[in-house]
TORKOL-4160 file (C-alpha; in steps of 0.2 Angstrom, whole numbers, padded with zeros to 4 digits, m for minus):
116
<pt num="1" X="0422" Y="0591" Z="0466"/>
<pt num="2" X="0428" Y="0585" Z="0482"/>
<pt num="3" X="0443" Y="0571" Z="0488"/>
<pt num="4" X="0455" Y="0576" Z="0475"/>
<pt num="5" X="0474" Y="0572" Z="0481"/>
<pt num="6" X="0489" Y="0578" Z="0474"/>
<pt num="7" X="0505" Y="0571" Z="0479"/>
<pt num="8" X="0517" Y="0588" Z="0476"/>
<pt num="9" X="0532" Y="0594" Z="0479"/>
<pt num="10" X="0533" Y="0613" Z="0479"/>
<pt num="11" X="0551" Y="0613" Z="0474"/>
<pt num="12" X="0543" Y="0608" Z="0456"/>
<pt num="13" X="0536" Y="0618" Z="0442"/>
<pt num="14" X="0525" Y="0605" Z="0434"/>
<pt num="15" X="0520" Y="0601" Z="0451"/>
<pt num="16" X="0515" Y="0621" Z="0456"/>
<pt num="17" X="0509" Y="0622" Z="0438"/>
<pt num="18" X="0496" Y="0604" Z="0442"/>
<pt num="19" X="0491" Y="0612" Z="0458"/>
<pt num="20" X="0487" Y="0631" Z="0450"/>
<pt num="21" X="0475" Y="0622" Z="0438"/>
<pt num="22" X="0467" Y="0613" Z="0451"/>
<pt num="23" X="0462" Y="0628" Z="0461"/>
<pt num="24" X="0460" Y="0640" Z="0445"/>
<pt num="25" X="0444" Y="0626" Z="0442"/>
<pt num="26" X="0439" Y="0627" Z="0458"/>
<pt num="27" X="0446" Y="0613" Z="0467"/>
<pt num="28" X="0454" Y="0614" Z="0484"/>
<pt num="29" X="0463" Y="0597" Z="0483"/>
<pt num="30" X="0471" Y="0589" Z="0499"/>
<pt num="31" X="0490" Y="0592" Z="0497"/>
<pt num="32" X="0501" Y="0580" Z="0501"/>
<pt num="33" X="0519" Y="0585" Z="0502"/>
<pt num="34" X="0529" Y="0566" Z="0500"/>
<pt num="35" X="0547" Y="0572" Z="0501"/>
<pt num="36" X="0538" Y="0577" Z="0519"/>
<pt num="37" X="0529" Y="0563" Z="0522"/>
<pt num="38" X="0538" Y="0551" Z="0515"/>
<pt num="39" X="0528" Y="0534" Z="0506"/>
<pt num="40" X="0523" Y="0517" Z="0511"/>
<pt num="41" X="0524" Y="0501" Z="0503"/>
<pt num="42" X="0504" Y="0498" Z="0502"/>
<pt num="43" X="0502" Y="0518" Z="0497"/>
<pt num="44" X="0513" Y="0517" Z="0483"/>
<pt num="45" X="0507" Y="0500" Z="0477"/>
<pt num="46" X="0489" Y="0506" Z="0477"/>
<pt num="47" X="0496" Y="0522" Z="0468"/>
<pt num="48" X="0503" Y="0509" Z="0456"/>
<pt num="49" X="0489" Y="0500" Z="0454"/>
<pt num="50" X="0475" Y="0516" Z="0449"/>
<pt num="51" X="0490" Y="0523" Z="0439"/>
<pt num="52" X="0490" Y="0506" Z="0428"/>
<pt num="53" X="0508" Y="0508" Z="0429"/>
<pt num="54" X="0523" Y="0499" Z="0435"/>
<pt num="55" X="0539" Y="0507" Z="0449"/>
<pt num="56" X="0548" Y="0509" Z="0432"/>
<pt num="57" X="0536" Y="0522" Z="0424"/>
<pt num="58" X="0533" Y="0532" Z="0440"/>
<pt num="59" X="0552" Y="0531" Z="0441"/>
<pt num="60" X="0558" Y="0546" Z="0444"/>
<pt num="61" X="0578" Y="0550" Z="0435"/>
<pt num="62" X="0580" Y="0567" Z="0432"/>
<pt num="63" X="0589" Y="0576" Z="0448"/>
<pt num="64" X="0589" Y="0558" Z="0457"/>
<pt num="65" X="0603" Y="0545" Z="0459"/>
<pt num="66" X="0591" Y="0533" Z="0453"/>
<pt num="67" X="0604" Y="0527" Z="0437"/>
<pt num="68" X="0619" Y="0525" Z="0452"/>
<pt num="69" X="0607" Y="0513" Z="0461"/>
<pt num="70" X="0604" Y="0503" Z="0448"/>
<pt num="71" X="0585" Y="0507" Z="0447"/>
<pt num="72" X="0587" Y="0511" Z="0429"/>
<pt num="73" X="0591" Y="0493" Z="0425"/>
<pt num="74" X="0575" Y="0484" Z="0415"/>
<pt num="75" X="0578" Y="0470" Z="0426"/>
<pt num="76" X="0578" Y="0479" Z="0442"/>
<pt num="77" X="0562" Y="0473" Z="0451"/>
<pt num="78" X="0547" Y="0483" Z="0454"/>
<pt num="79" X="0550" Y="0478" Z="0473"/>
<pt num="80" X="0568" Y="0485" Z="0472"/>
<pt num="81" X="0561" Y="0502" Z="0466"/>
<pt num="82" X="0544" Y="0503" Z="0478"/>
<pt num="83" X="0557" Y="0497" Z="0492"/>
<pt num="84" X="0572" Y="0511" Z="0487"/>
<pt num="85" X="0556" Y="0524" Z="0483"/>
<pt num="86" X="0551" Y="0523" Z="0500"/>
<pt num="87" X="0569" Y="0525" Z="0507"/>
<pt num="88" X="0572" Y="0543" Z="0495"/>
<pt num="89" X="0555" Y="0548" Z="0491"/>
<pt num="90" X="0561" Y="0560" Z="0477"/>
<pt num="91" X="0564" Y="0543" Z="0468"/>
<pt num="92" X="0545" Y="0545" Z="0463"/>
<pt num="93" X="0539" Y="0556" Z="0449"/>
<pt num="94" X="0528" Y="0570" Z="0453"/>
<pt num="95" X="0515" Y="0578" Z="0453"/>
<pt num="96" X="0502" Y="0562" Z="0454"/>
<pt num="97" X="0484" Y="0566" Z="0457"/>
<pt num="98" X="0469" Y="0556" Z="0463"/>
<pt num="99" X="0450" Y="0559" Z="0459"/>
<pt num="100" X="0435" Y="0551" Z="0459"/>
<pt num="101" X="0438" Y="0548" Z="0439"/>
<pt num="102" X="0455" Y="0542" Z="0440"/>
<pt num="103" X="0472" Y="0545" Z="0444"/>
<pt num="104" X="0485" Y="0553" Z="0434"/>
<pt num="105" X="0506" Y="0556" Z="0433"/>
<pt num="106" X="0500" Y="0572" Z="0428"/>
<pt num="107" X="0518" Y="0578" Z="0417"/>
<pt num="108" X="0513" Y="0588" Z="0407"/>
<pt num="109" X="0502" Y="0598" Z="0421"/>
<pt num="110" X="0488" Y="0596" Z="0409"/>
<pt num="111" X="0484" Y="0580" Z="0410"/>
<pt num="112" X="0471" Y="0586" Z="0428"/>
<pt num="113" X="0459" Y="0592" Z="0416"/>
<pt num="114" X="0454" Y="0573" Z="0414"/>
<pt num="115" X="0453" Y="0567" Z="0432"/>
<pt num="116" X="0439" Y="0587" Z="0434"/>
């Protein structure tokens, strides 16, 4: 299977873990390092969109000042959190792969098996 993405940081174990099963089946998947290359709005959105989910569940809390922000807040709007996601990438849960079947948060690693 060709045009698999993952968006991964390498500083993470699920993330090293999602990529390892993606080659371990045979898949060389375009690697995009985020905290590198940072996101914009209409990537993100369309990351949101074949997810089905909203900024809140991509959300990422653990390690990030994301609760000092205020982006934990239910009523914090999903254009807040794309808009502060885009200005600290790390703000965005990882790893997040994108197939032909699909796309995935894939935590735990796992979760790739469906989108091969």
């Amino acid at each position: 299977m060709s045009n698999v993405t993952i968006y991964h940081n390498p500083g993470c174990g699920t993330s090293r873990t999602t990529l390892a099963l993606l080659r371990e089946n045979g898949i060389e998947p375009t690697v995009v390092e985020y905290l590198k290359t940072g996101w914009t709005k209409p990537q993100l959105e369309d990351l949101l969109k074949r997810l089905g989910k909203s900024a809140h569940e991509v959300l990422r809390v653990r390690g990030t000042n994301a609760h000092e922000l205020g982006l934990t807040d239910p009523a914090a709007s999903d254009e807040a959190l794309i808009a502060a996601m885009i200005l600290a990438p790390i703000l965005v849960e990882r790893p997040i792969v994108v197939s032909a079947k699909g796309a995935a948060l894939c935590r735990p690693a796992d979760l790739v098996l469906t989108l091969i």
